[in-house]
C-alpha positions as CSV (number, residue, x, y, z in Angstrom):
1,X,-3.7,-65.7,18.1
2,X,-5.9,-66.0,21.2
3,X,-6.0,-62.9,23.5
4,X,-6.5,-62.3,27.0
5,X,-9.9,-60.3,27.4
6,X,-8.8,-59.5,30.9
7,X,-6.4,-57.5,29.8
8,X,-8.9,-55.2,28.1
9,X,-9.7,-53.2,31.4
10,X,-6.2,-52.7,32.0
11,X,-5.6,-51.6,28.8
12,X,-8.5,-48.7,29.0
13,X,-7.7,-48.2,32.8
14,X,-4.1,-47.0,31.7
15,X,-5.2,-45.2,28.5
16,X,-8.0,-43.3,30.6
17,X,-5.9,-42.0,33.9
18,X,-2.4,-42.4,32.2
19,X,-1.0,-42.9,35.6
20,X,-0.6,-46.9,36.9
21,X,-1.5,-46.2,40.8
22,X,-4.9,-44.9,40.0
23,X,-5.4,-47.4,37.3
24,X,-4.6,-49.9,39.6
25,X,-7.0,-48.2,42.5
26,X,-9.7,-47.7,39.4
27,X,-9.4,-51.9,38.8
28,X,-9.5,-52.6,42.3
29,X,-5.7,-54.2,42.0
30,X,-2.5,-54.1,43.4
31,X,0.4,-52.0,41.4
32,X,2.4,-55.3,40.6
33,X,-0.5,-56.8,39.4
34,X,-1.1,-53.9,37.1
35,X,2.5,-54.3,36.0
36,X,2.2,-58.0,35.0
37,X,-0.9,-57.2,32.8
38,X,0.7,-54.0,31.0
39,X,3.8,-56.6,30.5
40,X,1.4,-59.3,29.0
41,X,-0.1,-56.8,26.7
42,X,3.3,-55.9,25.5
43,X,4.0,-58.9,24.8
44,X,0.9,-59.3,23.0
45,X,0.7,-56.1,21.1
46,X,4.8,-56.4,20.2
47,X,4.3,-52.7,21.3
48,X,5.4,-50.4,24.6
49,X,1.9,-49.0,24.1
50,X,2.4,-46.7,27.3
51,X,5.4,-44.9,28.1
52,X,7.0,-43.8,31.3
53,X,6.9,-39.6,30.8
54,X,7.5,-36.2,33.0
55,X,3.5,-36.0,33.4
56,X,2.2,-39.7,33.4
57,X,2.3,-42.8,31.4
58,X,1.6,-41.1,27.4
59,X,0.9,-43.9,24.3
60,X,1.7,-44.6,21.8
61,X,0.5,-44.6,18.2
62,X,-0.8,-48.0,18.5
63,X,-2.3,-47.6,22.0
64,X,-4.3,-44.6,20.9
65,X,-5.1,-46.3,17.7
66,X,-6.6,-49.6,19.7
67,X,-8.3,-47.2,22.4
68,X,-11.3,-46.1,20.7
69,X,-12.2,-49.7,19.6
70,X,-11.3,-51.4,22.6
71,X,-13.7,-48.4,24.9
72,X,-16.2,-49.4,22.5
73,X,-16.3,-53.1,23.0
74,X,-16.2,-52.9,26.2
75,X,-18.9,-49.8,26.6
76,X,-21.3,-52.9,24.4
77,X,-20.5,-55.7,26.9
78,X,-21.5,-53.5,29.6
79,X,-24.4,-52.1,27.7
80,X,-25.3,-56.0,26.9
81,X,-25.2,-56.7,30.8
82,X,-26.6,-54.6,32.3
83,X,-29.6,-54.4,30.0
84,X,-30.6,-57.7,31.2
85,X,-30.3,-56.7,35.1
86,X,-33.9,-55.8,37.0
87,X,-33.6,-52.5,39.2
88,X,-36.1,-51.8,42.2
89,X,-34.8,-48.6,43.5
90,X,-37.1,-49.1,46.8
91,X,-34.3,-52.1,47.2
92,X,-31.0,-50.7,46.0
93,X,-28.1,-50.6,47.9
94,X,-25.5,-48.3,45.9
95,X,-23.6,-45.5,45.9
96,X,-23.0,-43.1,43.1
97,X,-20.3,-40.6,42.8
98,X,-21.2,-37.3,41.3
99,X,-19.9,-34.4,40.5
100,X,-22.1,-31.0,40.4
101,X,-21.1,-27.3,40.0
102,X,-21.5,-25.0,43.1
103,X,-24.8,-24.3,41.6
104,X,-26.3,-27.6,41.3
105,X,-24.8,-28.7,44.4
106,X,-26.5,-25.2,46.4
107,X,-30.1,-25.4,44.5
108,X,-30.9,-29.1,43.1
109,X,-29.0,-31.4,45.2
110,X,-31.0,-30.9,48.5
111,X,-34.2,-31.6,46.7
112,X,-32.7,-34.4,45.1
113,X,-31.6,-36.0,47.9
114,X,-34.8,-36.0,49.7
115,X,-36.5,-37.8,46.8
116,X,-34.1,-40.4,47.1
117,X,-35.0,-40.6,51.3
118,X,-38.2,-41.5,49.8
119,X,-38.5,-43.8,47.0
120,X,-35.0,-45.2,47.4
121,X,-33.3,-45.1,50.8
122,X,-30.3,-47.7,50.1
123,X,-29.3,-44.9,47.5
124,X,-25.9,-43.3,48.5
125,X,-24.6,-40.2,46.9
126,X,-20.9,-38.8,47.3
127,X,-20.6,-35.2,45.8
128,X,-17.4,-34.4,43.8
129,X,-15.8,-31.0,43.3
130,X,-16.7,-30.4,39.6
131,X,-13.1,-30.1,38.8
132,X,-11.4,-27.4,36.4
133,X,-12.2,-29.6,33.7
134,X,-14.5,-33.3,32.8
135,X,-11.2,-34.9,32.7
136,X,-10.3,-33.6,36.3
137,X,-13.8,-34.6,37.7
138,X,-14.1,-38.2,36.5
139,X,-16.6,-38.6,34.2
140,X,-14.2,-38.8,31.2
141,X,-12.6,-42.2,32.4
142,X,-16.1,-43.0,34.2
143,X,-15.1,-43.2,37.7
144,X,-17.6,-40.5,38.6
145,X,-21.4,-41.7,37.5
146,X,-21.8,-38.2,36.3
147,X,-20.9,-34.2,35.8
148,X,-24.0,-31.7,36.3
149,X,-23.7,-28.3,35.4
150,X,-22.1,-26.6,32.5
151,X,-20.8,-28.6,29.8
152,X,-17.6,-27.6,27.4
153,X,-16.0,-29.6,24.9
154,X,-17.2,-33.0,25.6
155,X,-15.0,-36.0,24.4
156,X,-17.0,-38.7,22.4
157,X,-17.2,-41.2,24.8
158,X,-19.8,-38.5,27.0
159,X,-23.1,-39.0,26.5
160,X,-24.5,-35.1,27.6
161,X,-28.4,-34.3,27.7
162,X,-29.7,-31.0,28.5
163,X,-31.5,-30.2,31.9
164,X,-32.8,-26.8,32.1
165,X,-32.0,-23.1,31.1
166,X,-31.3,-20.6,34.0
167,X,-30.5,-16.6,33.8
168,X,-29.0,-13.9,35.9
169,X,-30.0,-11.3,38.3
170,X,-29.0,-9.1,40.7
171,X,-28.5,-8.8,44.8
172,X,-27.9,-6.1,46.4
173,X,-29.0,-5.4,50.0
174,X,-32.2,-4.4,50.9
175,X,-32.2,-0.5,52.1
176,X,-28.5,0.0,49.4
177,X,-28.7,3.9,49.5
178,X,-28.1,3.5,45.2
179,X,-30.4,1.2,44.0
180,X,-34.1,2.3,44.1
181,X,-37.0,-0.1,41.7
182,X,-34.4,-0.5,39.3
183,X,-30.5,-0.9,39.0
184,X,-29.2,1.2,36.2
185,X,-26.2,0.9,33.7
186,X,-25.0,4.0,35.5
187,X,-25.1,2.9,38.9
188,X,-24.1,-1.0,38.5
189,X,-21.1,0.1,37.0
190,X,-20.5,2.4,40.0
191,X,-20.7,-0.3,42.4
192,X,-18.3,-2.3,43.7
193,X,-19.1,-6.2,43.1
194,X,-19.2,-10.1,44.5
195,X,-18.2,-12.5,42.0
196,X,-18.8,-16.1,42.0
197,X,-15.9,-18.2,40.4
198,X,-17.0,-21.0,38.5
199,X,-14.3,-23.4,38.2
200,X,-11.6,-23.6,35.1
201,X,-12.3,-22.3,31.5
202,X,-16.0,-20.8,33.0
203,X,-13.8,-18.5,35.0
204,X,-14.6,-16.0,31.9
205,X,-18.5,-16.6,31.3
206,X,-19.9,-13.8,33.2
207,X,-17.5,-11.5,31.9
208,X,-17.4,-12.1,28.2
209,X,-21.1,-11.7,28.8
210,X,-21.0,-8.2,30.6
211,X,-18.6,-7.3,28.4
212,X,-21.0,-8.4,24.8
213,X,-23.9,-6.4,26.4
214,X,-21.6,-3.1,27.4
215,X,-21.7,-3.3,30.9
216,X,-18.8,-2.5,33.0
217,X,-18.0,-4.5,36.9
218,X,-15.3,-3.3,39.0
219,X,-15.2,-6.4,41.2
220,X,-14.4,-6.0,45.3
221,X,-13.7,-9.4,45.7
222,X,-14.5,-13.0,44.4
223,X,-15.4,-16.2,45.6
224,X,-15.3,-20.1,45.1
225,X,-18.9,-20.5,46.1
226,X,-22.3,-19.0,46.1
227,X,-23.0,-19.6,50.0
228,X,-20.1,-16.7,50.3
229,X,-22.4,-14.1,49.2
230,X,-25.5,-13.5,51.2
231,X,-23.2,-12.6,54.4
232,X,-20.6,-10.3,52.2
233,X,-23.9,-8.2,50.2
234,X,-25.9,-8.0,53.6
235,X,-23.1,-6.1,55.2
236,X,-22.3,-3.7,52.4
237,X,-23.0,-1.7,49.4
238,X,-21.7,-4.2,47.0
239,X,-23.9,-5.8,44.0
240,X,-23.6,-9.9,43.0
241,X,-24.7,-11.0,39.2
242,X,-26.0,-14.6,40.2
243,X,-27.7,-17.3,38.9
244,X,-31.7,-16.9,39.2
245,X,-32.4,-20.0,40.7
246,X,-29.8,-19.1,43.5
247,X,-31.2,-15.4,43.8
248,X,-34.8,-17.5,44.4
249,X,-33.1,-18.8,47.8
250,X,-31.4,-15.4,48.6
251,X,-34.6,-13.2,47.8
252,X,-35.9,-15.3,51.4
253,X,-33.4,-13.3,53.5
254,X,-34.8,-9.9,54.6
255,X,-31.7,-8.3,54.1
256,X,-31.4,-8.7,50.9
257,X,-32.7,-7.7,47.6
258,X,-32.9,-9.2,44.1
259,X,-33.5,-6.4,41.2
260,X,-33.0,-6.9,37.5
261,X,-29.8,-6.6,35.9
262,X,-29.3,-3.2,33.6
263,X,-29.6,-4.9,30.4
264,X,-31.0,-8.8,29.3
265,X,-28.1,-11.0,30.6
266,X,-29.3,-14.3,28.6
267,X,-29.2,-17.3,29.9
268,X,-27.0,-20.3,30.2
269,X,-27.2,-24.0,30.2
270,X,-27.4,-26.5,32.9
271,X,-26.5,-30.3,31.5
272,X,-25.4,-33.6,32.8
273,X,-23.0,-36.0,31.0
274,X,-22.2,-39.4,31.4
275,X,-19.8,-42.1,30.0
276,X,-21.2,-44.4,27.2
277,X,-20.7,-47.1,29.1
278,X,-23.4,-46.0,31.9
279,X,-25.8,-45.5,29.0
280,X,-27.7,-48.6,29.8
281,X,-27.0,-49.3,33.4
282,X,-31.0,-49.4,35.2
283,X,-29.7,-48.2,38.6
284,X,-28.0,-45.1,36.1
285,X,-30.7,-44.5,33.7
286,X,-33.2,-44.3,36.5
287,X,-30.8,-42.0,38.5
288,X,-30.4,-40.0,35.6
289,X,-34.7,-40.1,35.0
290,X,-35.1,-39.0,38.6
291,X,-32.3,-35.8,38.1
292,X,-33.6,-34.7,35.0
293,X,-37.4,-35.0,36.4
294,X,-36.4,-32.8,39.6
295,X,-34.6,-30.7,37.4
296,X,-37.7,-29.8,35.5
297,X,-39.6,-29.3,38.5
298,X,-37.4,-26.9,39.9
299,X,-37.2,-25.0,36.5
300,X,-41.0,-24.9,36.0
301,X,-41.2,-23.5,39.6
302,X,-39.3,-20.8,39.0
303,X,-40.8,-19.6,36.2
C-alpha cells in the first residue's frame, strides 16, 4: 500500500492538540482542509483514529499506538534537515516563542535580550505565560521553541537540560521594628507574609518546603508575580521568601532588606526543555547555547 506522507503532520497535529481548529492553525491550514486529510487517514488506517468527545478530539487505540512512531519519524526528518542548514545568527531573521516562569522572565530575560541586540538583531522573541502545566504552555506539541524554569514530569518527547541552582531568602523592609541582623524562627513565624504563586502543581513548593524544615508562614496575601512585592514589603511589616537571584535585584532598593531565612531553605532547579524535534535545529541549538551560557553567567555572579 502506498501512503500519503502528508498526512503525517496532520496526523501528529491532531494527536498533539486533540482539538482540529488549532491543529489546523498549528499546520498553517484551513479547518476543511484539516477535515479532508483526517478523512484520507481514515480511510487509510480502516480506523476513526480520533473521536469527537466532551473535552476535544481523544484516540483511539490505534492512533496512540501509531503516535509514538510516527513523532519519531518525523522528529528524524527534521533532525536530518535541519542538520544540513548553515546558521549566522548576525543574519537571522526569526522569531522564537518562549515560555519562561515569572522568575526567568524578571532576572534572565533582560540580559538575554540584550545579547541578542548584539550578536543577533533579526532575532525575535515572544514570551509565553509558562502555563499551569508543559502541556498548557506549548512545548509538549512544539509550538513554543521552549519552557524555562521549573521542570515536572516531562513526557518523552522533551528533551530537558539543567541551567542553574538558585535558593531562597528573605525581604523584609529596611527599618521593620522585628527584624534586627538576623530573622529568627520566632519572629518569621510571627509575621505576616507575601507569597509569590508559581503557576499549577508548584503552587505547593515553598510550602512543602517550610513545612519539611518546621517553619510556620501565616500568609497576608499572595501574588501572580514577583514585581508585586517590592511595593507591598516597602509599605509594611510583612516578610517575602523569594528566590535569591530576585532578592539580588530587590536588595538595590533602599527600602528594603534582604536577611537570611531562619533555617537552610535548599535550593531548587532552574531547567529548559525542548521538543525532540528542535534537537538539531542550528537557529535552536545556538539559542539554546546562548540561554544556557547567560544562565551560567548570571549564576556565577551571584555567587
Amino acid at each position: 500500500m502506498q501512503y500519503d506522507l502528508n498526512l503525517l503532520p496532520v496526523f501528529m497535529a491532531l494527536f498533539e492538540e486533540r482539538n482540529v481548529t488549532r491543529a489546523a492553525e498549528r499546520l498553517g491550514i484551513t479547518q476543511p482542509a484539516l477535515s479532508n486529510a483526517l478523512k484520507r487517514l481514515r480511510e487509510t488506517m480502516h480506523d476513526p483514529l480520533f473521536v469527537r468527545e466532551r473535552y476535544g478530539m481523544q484516540p483511539t487505540q490505534m492512533a496512540q499506538d501509531l503516535a509514538p512512531v510516527i513523532g519519531a519519524a518525523l522528529a528524524a526528518i527534521d533532525e536530518a534537515v535541519r542538520g544540513q542548514q548553515d546558521f549566522d545568527p548576525s543574519k537571522a531573521d526569526r522569531l522564537f516563542l518562549i515560555a519562561p516562569n515569572s522568575l526567568v522572565e524578571f532576572v534572565l530575560m533582560p540580559a538575554i535580550v540584550a545579547r541578542l541586540r548584539e550578536i543577533a538583531p533579526g532575532i525575535r522573541l515572544r514570551l509565553a505565560p509558562f502555563g499551569n502545566d508543559l502541556t498548557e504552555a506549548g512545548v509538549v506539541s512544539g509550538t513554543t521553541a521552549m519552557v524555562i524554569g521549573r521542570i515536572t514530569d516531562p513526557p518523552d518527547n522533551l528533551v530537558v537540560q539543567h541551567l542553574m541552582d538558585d535558593g531562597l531568602a528573605c525581604v523584609v523592609r529596611a527599618d521593620h521594628p522585628l527584624v534586627g541582623e538576623r530573622l529568627t524562627k520566632a519572629v518569621y513565624e510571627q509575621l505576616r507574609h507575601v507569597n509569590v504563586l508559581p503557576p499549577g502543581r508548584l503552587r505547593a513548593g515553598l510550602f512543602r518546603t517550610l513545612e519539611e524544615r518546621g517553619l510556620k508562614r501565616d500568609v497576608a496575601v499572595s501574588v501572580t508575580h514577583f514585581l508585586a512585592v517590592t511595593e507591598m514589603i516597602a509599605a509594611t511589616d510583612y516578610c517575602a521568601t523569594l528566590p535569591r537571584l530576585i532578592c539580588r535585584h530587590l536588595a538595590d532598593d533602599k527600602r528594603l532588606r534582604v536577611v537570611e531565612p531562619p533555617v537552610d531553605l535548599g535550593t531548587f532547579p532552574v531547567e529548559m526543555a525542548w521538543h525532540v524535534r528542535y534537537r538539531n535545529d542550528p537557529a535552536h541549538r545556538w539559542l539554546r547555547s546562548l540561554i544556557a551560557d547567560m544562565a551560567r553567567e548570571l549564576a556565577t555572579a551571584t555567587r
